[in-house]
C-alpha positions as CSV (number, residue, x, y, z in Angstrom):
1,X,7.6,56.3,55.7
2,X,5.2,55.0,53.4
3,X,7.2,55.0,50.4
4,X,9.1,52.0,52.4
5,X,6.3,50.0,52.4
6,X,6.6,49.2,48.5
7,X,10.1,49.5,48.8
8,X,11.9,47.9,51.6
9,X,15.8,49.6,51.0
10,X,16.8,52.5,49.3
11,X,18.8,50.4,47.3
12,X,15.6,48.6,46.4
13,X,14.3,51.7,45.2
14,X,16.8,53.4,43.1
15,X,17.1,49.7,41.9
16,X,13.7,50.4,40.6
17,X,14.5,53.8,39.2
18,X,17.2,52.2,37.3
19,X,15.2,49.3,35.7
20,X,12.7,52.1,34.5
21,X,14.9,54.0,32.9
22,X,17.0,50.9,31.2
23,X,13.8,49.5,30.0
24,X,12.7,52.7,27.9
25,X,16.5,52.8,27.0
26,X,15.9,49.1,25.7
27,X,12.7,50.2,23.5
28,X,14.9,52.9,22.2
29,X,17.6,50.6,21.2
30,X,15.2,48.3,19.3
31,X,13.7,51.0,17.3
32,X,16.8,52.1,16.5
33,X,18.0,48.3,15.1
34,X,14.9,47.7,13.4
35,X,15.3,51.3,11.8
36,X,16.7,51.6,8.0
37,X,19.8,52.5,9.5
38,X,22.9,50.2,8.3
39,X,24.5,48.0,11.1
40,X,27.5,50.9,11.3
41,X,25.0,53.7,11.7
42,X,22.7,51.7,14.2
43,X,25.5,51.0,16.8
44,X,26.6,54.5,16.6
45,X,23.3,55.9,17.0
46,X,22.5,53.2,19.8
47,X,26.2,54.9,21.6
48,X,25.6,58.5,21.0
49,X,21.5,57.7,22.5
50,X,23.6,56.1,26.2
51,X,25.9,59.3,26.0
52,X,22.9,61.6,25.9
53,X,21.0,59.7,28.2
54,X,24.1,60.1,31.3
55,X,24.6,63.4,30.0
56,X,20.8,64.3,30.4
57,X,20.7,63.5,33.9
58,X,22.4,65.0,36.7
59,X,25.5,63.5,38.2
60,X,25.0,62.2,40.9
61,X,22.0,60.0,39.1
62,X,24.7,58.6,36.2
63,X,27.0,57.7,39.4
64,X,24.1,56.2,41.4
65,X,23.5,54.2,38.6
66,X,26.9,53.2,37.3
67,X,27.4,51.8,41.1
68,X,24.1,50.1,40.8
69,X,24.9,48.5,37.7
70,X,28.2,47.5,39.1
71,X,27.7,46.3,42.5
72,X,23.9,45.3,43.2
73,X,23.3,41.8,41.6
74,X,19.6,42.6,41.9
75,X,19.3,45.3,39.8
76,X,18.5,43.9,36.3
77,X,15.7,40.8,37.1
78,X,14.8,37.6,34.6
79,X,13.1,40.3,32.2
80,X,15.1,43.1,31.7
81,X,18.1,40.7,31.1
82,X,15.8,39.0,28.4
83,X,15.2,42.1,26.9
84,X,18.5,42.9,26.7
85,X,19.5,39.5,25.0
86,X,16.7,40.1,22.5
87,X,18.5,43.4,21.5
88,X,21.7,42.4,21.4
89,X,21.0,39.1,19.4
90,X,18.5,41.1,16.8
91,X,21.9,43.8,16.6
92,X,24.0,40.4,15.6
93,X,21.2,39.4,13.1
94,X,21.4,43.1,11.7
95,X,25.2,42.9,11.6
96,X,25.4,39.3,9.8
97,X,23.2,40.4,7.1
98,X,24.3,43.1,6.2
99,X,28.0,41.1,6.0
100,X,29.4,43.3,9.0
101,X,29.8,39.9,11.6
102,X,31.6,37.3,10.1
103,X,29.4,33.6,9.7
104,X,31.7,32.2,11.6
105,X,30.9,34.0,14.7
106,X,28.0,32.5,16.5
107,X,25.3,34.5,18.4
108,X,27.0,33.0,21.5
109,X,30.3,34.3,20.3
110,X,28.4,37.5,20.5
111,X,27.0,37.4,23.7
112,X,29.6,35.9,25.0
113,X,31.7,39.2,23.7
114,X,29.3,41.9,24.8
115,X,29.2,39.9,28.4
116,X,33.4,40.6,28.4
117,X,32.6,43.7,27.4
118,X,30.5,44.7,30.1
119,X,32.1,43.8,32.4
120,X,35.1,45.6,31.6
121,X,33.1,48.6,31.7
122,X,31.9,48.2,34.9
123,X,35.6,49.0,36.7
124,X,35.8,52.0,34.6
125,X,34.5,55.6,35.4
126,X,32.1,57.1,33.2
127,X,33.6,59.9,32.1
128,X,37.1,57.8,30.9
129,X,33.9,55.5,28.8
130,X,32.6,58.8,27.5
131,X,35.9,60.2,26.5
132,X,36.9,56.5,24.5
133,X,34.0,55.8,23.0
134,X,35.3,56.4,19.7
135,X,38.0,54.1,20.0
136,X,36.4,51.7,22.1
137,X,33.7,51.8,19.1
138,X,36.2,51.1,16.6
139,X,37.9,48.3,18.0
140,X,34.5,46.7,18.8
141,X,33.3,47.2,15.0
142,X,36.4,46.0,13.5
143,X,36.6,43.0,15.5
144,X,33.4,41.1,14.2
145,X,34.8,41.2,10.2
């Protein structure tokens, strides 16, 4: 009862889990970008760190939060959405100068691609993700040239 006064769902909660866990995953990812890793390396380190993470927890957790993502418009607020930009445009910048994006893709290209992306991903089940990664990982890499 009084974990529902800080908390007033239990969609509110998990919610909260979820943006935890995402934001430590975030800090990951950067270290990871601004490592001495080349832009290949980095994105398939940043892929095999989200596999290990849904394969560390349980289950039920990976589903709770696959749902979340996917259904509960509340679940990433204002920060954790500008964290994620931050990432995804500092894994552009990485990528452009090392000559892996083509200049003629913008960083809204990018973002705009990583927002079709992710959506995609969001109708799939997580073990199909898991299983395509590879090839999903390919086609993505391939692309920017």
């Amino acid at each position: 009862m009084t974990l529902f006064k800080y908390f007033h769902s239990k969609n509110q909660l998990i919610n909260q889990v979820i943006r935890q866990n995402l934001n430590q995953l975030s800090l990951e990812i950067k270290t990871l970008i601004e490592s001495n890793l080349d832009f290949n390396q980095t994105y398939q380190a940043i892929l095999q760190l989200k596999i290990q993470q849904l394969e560390h927890y349980q289950p039920i957790f990976s589903e709770n939060m696959m749902t979340q993502y996917t259904n509960s418009p509340e679940l990433l607020d204002d920060d954790a959405l500008s964290l994620q930009k931050q990432i995804y445009l500092l894994l552009f910048q990485k990528g452009q100068a090392e000559g892996k994006i083509s200049s003629d893709y913008s960083q809204e290209d990018f973002l705009l691609i990583l927002s079709i992306f992710n959506s995609g991903m969001k109708g799939l089940s997580m073990n199909l993700l898991i299983e395509k990664t590879e090839i999903v990982s390919r086609f993505f890499l391939n692309g920017w040239k």
